[in-house]
N, C-alpha and C positions, 0 to 999 in steps of 0.2 A: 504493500500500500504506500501511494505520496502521503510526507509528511507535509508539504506542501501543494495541495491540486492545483492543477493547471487554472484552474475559475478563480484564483485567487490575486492571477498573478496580471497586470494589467497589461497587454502587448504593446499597446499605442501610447502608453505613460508611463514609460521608467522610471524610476528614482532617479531621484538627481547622483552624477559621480562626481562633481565639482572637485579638485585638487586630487584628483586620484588618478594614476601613472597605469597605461596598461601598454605594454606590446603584445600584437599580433603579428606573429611571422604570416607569411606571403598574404599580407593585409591588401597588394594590391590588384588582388583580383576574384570571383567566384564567391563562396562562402566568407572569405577572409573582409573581402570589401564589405561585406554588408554587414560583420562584424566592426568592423573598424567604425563604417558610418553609424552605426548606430549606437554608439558607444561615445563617442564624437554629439551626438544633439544628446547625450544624457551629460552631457559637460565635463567628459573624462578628456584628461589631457593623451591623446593614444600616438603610439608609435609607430611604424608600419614597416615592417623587415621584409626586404623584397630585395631579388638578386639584380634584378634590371630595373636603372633608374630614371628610364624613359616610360616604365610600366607604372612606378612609383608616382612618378611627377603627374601621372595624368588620374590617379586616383586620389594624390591630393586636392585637385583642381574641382575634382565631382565634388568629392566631399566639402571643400570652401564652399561650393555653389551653390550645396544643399542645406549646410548647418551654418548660417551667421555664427562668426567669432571662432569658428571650432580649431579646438587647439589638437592639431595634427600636424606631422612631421614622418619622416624616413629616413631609416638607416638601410645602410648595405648590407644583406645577410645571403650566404650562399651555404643551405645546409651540406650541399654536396663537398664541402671544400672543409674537411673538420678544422684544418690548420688556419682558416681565417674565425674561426668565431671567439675567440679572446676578444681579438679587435674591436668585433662588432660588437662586442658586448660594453669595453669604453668606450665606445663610439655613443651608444646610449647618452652617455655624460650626468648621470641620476643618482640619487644619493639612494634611490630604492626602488622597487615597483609593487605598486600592489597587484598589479597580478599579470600573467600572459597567456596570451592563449595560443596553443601549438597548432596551426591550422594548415601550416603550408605543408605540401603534397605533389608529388610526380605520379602522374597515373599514366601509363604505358598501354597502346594496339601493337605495338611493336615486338613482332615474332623474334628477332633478333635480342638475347639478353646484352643489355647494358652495363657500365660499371662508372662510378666515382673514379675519381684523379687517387683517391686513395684505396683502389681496386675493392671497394664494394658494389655489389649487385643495386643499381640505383635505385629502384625504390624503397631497399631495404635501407641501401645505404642514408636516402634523402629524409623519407618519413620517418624512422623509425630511429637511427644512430644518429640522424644529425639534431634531431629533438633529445636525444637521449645528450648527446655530450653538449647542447647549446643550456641544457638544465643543469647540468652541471658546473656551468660558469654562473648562470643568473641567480645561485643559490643564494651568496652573499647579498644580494640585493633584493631577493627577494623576502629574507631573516630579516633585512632589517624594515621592512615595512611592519603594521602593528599585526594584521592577518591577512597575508597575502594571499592569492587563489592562484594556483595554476593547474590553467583548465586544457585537458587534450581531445581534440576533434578525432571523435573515431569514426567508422562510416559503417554504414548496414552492412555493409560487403564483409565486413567482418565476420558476421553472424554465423556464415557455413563455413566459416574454414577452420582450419587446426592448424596449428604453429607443429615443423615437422625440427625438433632440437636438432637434428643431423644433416638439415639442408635451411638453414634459416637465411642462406645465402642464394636460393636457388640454381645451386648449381646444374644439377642430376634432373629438377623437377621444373623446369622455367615454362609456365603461361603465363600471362601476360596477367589475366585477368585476376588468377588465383594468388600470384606472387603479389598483386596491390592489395585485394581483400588482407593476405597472410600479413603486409607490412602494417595496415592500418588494425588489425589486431593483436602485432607486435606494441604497435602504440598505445594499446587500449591495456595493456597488459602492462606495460610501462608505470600508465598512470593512476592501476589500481595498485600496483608492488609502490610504488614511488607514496603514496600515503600512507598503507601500513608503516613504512619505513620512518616518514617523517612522525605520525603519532609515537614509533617507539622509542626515538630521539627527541618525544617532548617541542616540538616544532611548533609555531605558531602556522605555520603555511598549511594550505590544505590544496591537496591535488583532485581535481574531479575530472572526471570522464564522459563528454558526449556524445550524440549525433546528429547531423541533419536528416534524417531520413532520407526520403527520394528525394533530391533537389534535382531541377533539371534547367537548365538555360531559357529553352523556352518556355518556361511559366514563371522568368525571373523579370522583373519594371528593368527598363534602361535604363542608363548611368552612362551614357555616351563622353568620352572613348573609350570609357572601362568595358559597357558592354552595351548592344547594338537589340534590341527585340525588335524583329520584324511582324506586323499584323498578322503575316499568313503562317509565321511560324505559332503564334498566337494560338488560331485560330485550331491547327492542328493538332498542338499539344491542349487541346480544351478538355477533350475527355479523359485525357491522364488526369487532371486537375481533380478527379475523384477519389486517386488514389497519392499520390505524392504532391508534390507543390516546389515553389520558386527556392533559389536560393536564398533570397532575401530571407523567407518565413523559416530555410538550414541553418540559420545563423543565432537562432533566437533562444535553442536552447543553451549554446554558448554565451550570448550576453545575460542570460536568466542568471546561468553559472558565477556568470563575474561580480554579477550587482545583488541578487537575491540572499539575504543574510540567513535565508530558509534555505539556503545550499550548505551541504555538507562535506567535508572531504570524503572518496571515498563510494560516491554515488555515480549511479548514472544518471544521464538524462538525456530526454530524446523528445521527438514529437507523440503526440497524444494518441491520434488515430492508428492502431495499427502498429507503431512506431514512422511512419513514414509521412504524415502529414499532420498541421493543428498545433494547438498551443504545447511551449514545451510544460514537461511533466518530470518527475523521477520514476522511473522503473526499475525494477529488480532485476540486478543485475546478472547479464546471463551466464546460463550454468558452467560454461566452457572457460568466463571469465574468471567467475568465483574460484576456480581452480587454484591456488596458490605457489602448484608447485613446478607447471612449466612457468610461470612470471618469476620464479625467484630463480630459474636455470638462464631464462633469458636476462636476468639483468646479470649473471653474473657474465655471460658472455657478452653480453653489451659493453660491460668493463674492458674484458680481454682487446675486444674489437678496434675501440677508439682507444684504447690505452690509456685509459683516465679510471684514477681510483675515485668513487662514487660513493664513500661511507659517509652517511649521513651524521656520525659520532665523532669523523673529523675533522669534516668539512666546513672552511672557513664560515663565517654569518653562520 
């Protein structure tokens, strides 16, 4: 059961976030924009971590257009590249944040496997290890806010898949489709071990876990030149519109996440309907997740992988 139901939570009137710090990696586009904007007219001062800063600069420009005053900004982050995120983490220049949200994602049609400059299998490498080690830098900063939130975008595609401990690189086993779902519930896995861990360390931060459901392009509003909706795509995707919905309304359980004091470390959250569409909700979380003991093999390989010690009992802030 919500400890919080969705009827409670008002979509079109957030609370105000006035002097409150959020980064959103790849804020500048998809789910991530319409996190960022909407987080932006609740008065949060937000950041936006995006690797192209021709992508970046024109998701600022929406956002100025659409929220008077909104305190938005961008940094350079390329999760593919582990050895730049120090930088981008002072790059920030913040004495804290109260919260971030892990949002940015490589999703691959390409039959061919890929790999990072630091020879990981990309998706795994992008979603799943470069969130893993870009948290591991923002930890200090995020300690020192009073209770920070960091929240991770999981995706439905998670739902059917199983983390294989022996191939989490897909070497032996590469689709396309299966290797994204496995990455984005390496992350989801991520961000439930990553709260046990800080509750046992006494942590002020709380990590939570969501989704957007079905988001799909065509049932998302324009933001021109972030994103383009055509009438007849419109028109087409009308009768999906019963079962999924825009990215805009994917975003919402993440800003619930960041603003709702009725969120907990530790929880999911998703759309209402089905999981896939409607106001966000908490749901119980699923049974493959609750699992503890591939998320506690996968983080310690996650260690191994980027080569960063990740103890929460020694870790600066």
């Amino acid at each position: 059961m919500s400890t919080s139901p969705a009827s409670s939570w008002d979509v079109p009137r957030l609370p105000r976030a006035d002097g409150r710090v959020v980064l959103v990696t790849g804020g500048n586009a998809g789910i991530g924009y319409f996190v960022a904007e909407q987080l932006s007219a609740a008065g949060a001062s937000v950041v936006l971590g995006s690797r192209d800063p021709v992508k970046a600069e024109a998701a600022l420009g929406s956002i100025r257009g659409r929220v008077p005053g909104a305190r938005v900004r961008a940094v350079r982050l390329d999760l593919a590249d582990l050895s730049s995120l120090q930088s981008a983490v002072e790059s920030l220049n913040v004495a804290c944040l109260d919260a971030v949200v892990l949002n940015a994602g490589v999703a691959l049609d390409d039959p061919l496997r890929r790999e990072t400059g630091d020879g990981h299998e990309l998706m795994f490498g992008t979603n799943h290890l470069g969130h893993f080690a870009l948290t591991r830098r923002l930890m200090p900063l995020l300690s020192a806010a009073p209770a920070a939130r960091l929240v991770t975008m999981g995706s439905f595609a998670a739902k059917s898949e199983r983390l294989d401990p022996d191939d989490l690189q897909s070497r032996t086993d590469y689709r396309p489709k299966r290797t994204y779902g496995r990455s984005k519930l390496a992350q989801m896995y991520f961000g439930l071990e990553l709260d046990r861990r800080l509750r046992a360390a006494g942590s002020t931060v709380a990590s939570v876990v969501v989704h957007p459901g079905g988001a799909l392009d065509s049932l998302t509003p324009s933001r021109p030149p972030v994103h383009v909706r055509t009438t007849g795509a419109l028109l087409r995707a009308a009768p999906a519109a019963l079962l999924v919905q825009g990215k805009h309304a994917g975003a919402r359980p993440a800003v619930r996440a960041v603003l709702d004091p009725a969120v907990h470390g530790g929880q999911l959250w998703g759309p209402r309907v089905f999981g896939l569409r409607g106001a966000p909700r908490h749901e119980p979380v699923w049974s493959h997740l609750a699992d503890t003991s591939p998320a506690a093999r996968l983080w310690d390989a996650s260690c191994d992988l980027t080569g960063l010690d990740f103890d929460l009992a020694t870790t600066p802030g």
